[in-house]
N, C-alpha and C positions, 0 to 999 in steps of 0.2 A: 396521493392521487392514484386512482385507475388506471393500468395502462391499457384498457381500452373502454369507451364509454360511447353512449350515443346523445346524439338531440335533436330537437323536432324544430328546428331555426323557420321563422316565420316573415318569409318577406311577399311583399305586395302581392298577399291573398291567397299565397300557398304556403303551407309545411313541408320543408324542404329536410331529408331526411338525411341526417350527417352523422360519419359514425369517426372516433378520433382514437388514434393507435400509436401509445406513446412507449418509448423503448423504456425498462422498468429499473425508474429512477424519479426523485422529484427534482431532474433539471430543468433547466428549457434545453429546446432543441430546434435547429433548422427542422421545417417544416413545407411539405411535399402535398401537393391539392392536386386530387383526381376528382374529377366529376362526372359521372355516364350516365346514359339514359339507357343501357341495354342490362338492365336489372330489374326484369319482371318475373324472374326465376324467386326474386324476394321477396317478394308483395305476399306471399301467402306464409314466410317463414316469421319466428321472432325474431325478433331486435337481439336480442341475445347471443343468435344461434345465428346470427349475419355475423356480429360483432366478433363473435370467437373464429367464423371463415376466413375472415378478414385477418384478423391478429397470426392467423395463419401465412395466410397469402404475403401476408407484408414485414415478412419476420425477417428478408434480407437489408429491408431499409432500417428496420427496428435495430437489427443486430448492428448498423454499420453508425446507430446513433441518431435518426430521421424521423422525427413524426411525419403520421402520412394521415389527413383528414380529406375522408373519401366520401363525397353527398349523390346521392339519387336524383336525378334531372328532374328537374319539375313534371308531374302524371306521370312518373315512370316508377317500377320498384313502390316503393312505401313511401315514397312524396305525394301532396296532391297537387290539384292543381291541372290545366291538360297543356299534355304536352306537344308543340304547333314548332316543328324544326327552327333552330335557332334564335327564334324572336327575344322570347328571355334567358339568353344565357350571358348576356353581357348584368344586365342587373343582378342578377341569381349568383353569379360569378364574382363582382366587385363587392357585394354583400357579402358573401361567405371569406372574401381577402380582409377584408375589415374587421368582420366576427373573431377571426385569426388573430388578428392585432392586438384586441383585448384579453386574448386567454394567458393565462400565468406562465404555459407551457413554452408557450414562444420566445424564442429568440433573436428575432428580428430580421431572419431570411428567410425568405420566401421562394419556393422550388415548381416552378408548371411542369407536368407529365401527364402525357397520353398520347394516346394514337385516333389515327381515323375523328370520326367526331369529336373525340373525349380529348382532342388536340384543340379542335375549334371552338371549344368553350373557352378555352382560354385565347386564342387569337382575338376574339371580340370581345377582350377586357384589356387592348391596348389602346393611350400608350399607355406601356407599365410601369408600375410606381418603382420608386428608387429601391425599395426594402426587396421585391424581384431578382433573384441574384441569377439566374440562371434558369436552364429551359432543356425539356427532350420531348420533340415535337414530333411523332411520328406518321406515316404514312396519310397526309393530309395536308391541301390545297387552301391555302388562307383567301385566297379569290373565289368567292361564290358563283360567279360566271364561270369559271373551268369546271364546277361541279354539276352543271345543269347542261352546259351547253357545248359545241365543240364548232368553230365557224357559223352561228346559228343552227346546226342542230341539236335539240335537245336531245340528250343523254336516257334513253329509257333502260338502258343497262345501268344506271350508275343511279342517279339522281332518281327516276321517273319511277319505280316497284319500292327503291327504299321512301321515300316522301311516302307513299300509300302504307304504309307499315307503321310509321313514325306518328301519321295524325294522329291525336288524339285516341292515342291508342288504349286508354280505359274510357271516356266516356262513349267512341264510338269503338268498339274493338270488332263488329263485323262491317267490311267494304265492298259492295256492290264491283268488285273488281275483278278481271282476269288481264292477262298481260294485253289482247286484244285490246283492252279499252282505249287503248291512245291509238287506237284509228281510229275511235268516233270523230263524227266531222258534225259541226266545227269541236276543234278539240280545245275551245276556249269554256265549252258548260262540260270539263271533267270534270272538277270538284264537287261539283253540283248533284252532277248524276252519282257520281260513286262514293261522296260523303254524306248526300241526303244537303247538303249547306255549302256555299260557298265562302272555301279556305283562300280569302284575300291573298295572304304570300303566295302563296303557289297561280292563281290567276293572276297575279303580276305579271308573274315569273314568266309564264307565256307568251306577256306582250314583249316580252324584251329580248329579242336573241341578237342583238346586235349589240359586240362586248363594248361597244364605244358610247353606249346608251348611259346615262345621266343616273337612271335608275340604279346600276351598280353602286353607285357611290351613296346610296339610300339605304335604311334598314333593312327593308324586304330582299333588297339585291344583295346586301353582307358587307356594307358600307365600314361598319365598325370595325372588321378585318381587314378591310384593306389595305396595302402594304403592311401589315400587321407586326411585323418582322424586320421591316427594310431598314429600319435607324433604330433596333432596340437594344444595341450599345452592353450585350450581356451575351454570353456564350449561351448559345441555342446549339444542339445537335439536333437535326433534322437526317430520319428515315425513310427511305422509300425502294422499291423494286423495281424493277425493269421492267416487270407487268402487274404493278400495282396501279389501282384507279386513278390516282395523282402521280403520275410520275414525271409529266411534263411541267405542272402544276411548282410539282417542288422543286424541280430544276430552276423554272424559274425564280422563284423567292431565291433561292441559292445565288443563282448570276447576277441579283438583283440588288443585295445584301453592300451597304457602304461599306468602304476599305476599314475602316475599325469591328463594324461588327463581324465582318464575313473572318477577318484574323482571327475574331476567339472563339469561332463558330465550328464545324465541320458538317461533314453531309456523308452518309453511309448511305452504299445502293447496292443490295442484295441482288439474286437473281430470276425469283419466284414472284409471288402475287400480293395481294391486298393480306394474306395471311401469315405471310412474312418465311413461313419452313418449307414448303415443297409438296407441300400436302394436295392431292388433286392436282398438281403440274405434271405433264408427260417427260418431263425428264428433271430428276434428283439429283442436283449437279453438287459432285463432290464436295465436300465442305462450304457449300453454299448456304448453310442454315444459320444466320447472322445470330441467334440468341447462342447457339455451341461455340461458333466461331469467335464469338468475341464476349464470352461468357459476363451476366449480372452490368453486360458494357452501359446502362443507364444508371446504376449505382456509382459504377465507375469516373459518368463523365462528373456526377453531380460532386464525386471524392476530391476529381480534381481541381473544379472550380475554388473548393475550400482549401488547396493545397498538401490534402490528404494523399493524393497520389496521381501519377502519370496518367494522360489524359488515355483511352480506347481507343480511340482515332484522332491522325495529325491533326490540329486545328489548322482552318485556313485553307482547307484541302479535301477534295472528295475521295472517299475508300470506296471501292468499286469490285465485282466482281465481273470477269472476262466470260462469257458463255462460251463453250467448247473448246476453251483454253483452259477451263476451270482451275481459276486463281483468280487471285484478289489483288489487288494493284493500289496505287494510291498514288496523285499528283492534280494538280491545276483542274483537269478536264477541261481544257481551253480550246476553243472554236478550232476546227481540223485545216490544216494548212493546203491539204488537198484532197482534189472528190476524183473519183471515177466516174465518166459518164457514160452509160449503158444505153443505146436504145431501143426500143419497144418492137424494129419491125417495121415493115413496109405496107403499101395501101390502106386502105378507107376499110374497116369492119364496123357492120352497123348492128343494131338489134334492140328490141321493143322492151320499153319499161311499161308493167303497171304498176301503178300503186296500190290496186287491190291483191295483189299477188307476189310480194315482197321476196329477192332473195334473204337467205341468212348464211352465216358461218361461225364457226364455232370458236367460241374463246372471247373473250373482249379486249384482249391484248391489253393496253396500256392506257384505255382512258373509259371501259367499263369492267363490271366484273367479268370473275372469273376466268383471269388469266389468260395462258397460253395454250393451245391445245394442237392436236393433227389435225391437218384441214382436210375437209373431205376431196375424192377424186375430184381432177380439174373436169370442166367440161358436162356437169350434172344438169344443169341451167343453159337457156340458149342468152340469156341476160347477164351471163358470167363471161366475160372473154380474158381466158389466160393466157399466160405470155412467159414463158420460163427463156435468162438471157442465158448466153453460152455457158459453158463447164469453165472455172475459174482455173487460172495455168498456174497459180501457187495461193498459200493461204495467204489469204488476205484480211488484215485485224479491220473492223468496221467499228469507227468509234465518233459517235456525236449525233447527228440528226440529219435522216437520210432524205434527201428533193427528189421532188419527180416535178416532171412540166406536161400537160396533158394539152395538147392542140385537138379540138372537140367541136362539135354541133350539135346543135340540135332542131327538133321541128316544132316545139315548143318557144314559147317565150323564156320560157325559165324551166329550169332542172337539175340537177346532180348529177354527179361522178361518186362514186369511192374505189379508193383501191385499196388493198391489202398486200400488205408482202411478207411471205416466209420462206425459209430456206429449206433447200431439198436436201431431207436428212436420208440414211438407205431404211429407216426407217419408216419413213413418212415423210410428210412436208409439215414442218416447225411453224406457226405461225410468227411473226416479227411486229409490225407496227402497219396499222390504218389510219387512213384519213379522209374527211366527206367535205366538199365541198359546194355552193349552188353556182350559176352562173351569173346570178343576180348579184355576186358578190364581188363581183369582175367587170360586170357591165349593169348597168343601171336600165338602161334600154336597148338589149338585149332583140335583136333583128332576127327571127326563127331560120335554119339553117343559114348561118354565117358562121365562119369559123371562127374557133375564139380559142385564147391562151391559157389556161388554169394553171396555178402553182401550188402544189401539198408540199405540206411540211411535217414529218412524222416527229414524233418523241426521238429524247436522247436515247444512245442503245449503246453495247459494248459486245461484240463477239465478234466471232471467229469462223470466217466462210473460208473449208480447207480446199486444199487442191483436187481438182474433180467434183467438188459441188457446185452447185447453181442457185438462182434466186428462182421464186414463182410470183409474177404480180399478177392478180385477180383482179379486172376491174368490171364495175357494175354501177348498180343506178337503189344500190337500197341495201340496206344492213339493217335488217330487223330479228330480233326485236332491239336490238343495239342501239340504234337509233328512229326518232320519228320518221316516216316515209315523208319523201316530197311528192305531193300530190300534182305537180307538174303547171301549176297556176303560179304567176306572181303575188306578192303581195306578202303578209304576215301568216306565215303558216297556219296559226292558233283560230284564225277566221273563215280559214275554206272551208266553204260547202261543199264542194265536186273534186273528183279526181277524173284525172285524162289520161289515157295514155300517151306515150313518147317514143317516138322514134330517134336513136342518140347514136351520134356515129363518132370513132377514135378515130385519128390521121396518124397513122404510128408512124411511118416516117419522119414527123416532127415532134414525137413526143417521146421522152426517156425520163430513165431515173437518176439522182446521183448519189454514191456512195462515199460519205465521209471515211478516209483512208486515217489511220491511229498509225 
C-alpha cells in the first residue's frame, strides 16, 4: 500500500477531495481526520503535488505511527460542490468517518483535530461514535450564537467579512461588498444585494439575535453543535487565547464539561490572538508561544490517550498563561472569591450618538479579530468618555471575568452602551476586554430619559496590574466596525429603516467596575 494516495469521495452531489497519509508500513493504524475549507491555494495545483505537501506537513503524526486523512471542504480547494458556511459539514463529516471505517488501513480509532473552523466540522458530527477515542479542538466556539452575535449584536469583526469570504466562494468569487455594507438599512436584503441571491442561513441569522431564540437549536443556528462537547465522555483538549475570537465561547464549553469528561479533558490558554504565536500582538510575552512552549503538545495529547506517554497538560485543569507575570500557571481556574470595586466618578456626563458616524478602536480584543492592540489617545471623540481609576498601591493579579454596572439614560427608547478596558502600560494603553450591550435588553419598555441599571460581563482574563498602573474604561454608544451600530430605534435591528440620533447620559456616581482578585 501507498503511503500516501488521494480520492475523489462522492457524497450528496459533490466530490469531496481526500488525500490519505499513511506511515510506511502495511499495518493499520489509529487514524487523525482534518477537514478545511481554507485550501484554495490547491485548486490550481496536482493531486500529486498536494499529496506529497502533505506527506510533508504530516510526517510528525506519520513518524509517531498515525494515519492522518485530510479532505477539502465541499467548493473549496479541489472539492466541488459550493461551499455555504457549515450547512454540510455534519453529512460531509459523518460520511468521510464511515469512508474511514471501511479502508484496510484502519484500526479502529478514530482521532478529531483542528482549530478555528477545521474544529467545527467535527463539533457538528456529535454525538460521537464509540470508535472516537479522543479530540484536539482548538481555538473555536461549538455555540454558533457566540460566533455571530454578542448580547444581540452581531459580530461584523468575527462572523460578518469572514461569512462574505466563505459564500460560495468559486461559484460566486466576486461580492458587491466593502466593510460599510452592514450599515445598509434595512440590513435584512445584505445577502441579496452583495451575493446578487438570497443566502437563507445567513438571512436567518439576522432575525435572531436573541441567544434564547429556538432558532439556535436549528441547523441554520448550529443546532448539531450544540453542547457538542458537554457529555462527550473522551479526552478533548481544547485551545484558545486571551484575545482569541472564542475565548469566552471556550471557557464556557470548558465550565460546562460533566465531572467525567472535564477529568480527562484539559484546556490551554495562551496569551496572544486567533493565531495562536504573537505575531501582530503589541507585546511578545516571553515564552508565551504555546506550539515552543509545549512543543508537537497535539501529538503528545493524542500519545497519551493511547498510553504512549505523559499527557502536555494536567487533565482536569486549565494551563494558563499570566500576562505581565509572564509565566504559565496551572489549576481549577474557579470563580474568584473576591472583586475590587472601583468607581467610575461623580456627576451626570452626557454626549450624542449617531449612528451614521460610528466611534471605532482598535483591536478586537477577545470576541473579534485581530487581537489586542494600543488604543489610541483618550479623548479623540466627544462620543468617547474616558475614565482612568486611581494608580494601584501594589500589584494586583486580576484572574476571571471582570463586571461593570453602568446606571445610564437615555432620550431614546432604546440604545447602547460599550465599554472597553485596557491597562495603562508607560508604553501605551493595552487594550483588555469589551462589551455592548442595548437597554432593550434590560427593559422591555424602556421610558426615554429614566434611569436604568445595565450589567457587562467581560471575558475570562489573567494578568497582572503592577504597582503604579491604572485601568482606562472607554465608554461609548458604537464599536465599528466591530460590531453592527444601533441605530437607536427599537425593535429587531435587521429591519430598520432610519437611524436617530441620541442623546446618552452616564451617572458615574452609581456606576463602577469590578475586578476579579486571583
Amino acid at each position: 500500500m501507498k503511503n500516501v494516495f488521494f480520492e475523489y469521495l462522492e457524497n450528496n452531489k459533490a466530490k469531496l477531495f481526500t488525500i490519505i497519509c499513511l506511515p510506511q508500513s502495511n499495518k493499520t493504524f489509529p487514524t487523525i481526520i482534518m477537514r478545511s475549507p481554507y485550501v484554495d491555494s490547491d485548486e490550481f495545483s496536482t493531486e500529486e503535488a498536494i499529496c506529497e505537501n502533505k506527506l510533508k506537513e504530516y510526517k510528525i503524526w506519520l513518524d509517531n505511527g498515525y494515519a492522518v486523512v485530510f479532505q477539502h471542504c465541499r467548493g473549496r480547494g479541489k472539492s466541488t460542490g459550493d461551499c455555504i458556511p457549515y450547512i454540510n459539514e455534519r453529512e460531509d463529516g459523518l460520511f468521510l468517518q464511515e469512508w474511514i471505517r471501511q479502508q484496510p488501513f484502519y484500526n479502529g480509532e478514530l482521532y478529531l483535530c483542528g482549530s478555528s473552523y477545521t474544529s467545527s466540522v467535527h463539533f457538528v458530527t456529535a454525538p460521537f461514535a464509540d470508535d472516537i477515542k479522543g479530540a484536539v479542538l482548538q481555538v473555536q466556539d461549538c455555540e454558533r450564537y457566540n460566533c455571530n452575535y454578542r448580547n444581540g449584536f452581531y459580530k461584523i469583526g468575527l462572523h460578518g467579512y469572514w461569512y462574505v469570504n466563505m459564500y460560495k466562494r468559486k461559484s460566486i468569487p466576486n461580492k458587491n461588498y466593502t466593510t460599510e455594507s452592514y450599515n445598509m438599512l434595512p440590513l435584512s436584503v445584505f445577502s441579496k444585494t452583495v451575493f446578487g441571491e438570497n443566502a437563507e442561513d445567513f438571512d436567518e441569522i439576522l432575525k435572531h439575535p436573541n441567544k434564547n431564540d429556538a432558532f439556535w437549536k436549528t441547523r441554520y443556528g448550529g443546532g448539531e453543535a450544540h453542547n457538542a462537547i458537554k457529555h462527550a465522555n473522551i479526552p478533548v483538549l481544547l485551545v484558545t487565547g486571551f484575545y482569541d475570537i472564542y475565548t469566552g465561547g471556550v471557557f464556557d464549553m470548558w465550565n460546562t464539561l460533566d465531572e467525567e469528561t472535564k477529568s480527562k479533558s484539559a484546556l490551554a490558554v495562551h496569551p496572544f490572538d486567533h493565531g495562536c504565536n504573537g505575531e501582530g500582538q503589541p507585546v511578545n510575552f516571553e515564552n508565551g508561544n504555546i506550539n515552543k512552549e509545549f512543543e508537537n503538545y497535539s501529538v503528545k495529547w493524542l500519545d497519551s490517550i493511547r498510553g504512549k506517554s505523559e499527557s502536555p497538560f494536567p487533565k482536569g485543569k486549565v494551563t494558563y498563561y499570566i500576562l505581565f507575570d509572564n509565566k504559565w500557571c496551572c489549576d481549577n481556574f474557579s470563580k474568584p472569591q473576591e472583586y475590587q470595586k472601583i468607581g467610575l466618578g461623580n456627576g451626570t456626563v452626557s454626549y450624542e450618538y449617531n449612528p451614521n458616524n460610528p466611534a471605532t478602536f482598535k483591536g478586537g480584543l477577545s470576541a473579534n479579530f485581530n487581537g489586542t492592540a494600543w488604543q489610541d489617545k483618550p479623548n479623540l471623540r466627544n462620543d468617547i468618555i474616558t475614565i482612568y481609576t486611581p494608580e494601584f498601591t501594589a500589584d494586583t493579579f486580576v484572574k476571571g471575568k471582570i463586571k461593570a454596572r453602568l446606571k445610564a439614560k437615555s432620550d431614546c427608547n432604546d440604545t447602547c452602551f460599550y465599554i472597553r478596558i485596557s491597562l495603562c502600560k508607560t508604553e501605551g494603553d493595552y487594550g483588555l476586554r469589551d462589551d455592548i450591550n442595548q437597554i432593550s435588553n434590560f427593559c422591555a419598555d424602556y421610558t426615554p430619559n429614566t434611569e436604568i441599571e445595565m450589567d457587562f460581563f467581560f471575558d475570562e482574563h489573567a494578568f497582572v496590574i503592577k504597582k503604579g498602573e491604572k485601568l482606562r474604561i472607554d465608554i461609548s454608544s458604537s464599536a465599528f466596525p466591530l460590531y453592527v451600530r444601533h441605530t437607536n430605534n427599537k425593535g429587531l435591528f435587521s429591519e430598520q429603516t432610519t437611524t436617530k440620533k441620541a442623546v446618552n447620559s452616564l451617572i458615574l456616581e452609581n456606576s463602577y467596575i469590578e475586578i476579579p482578585i486571583g
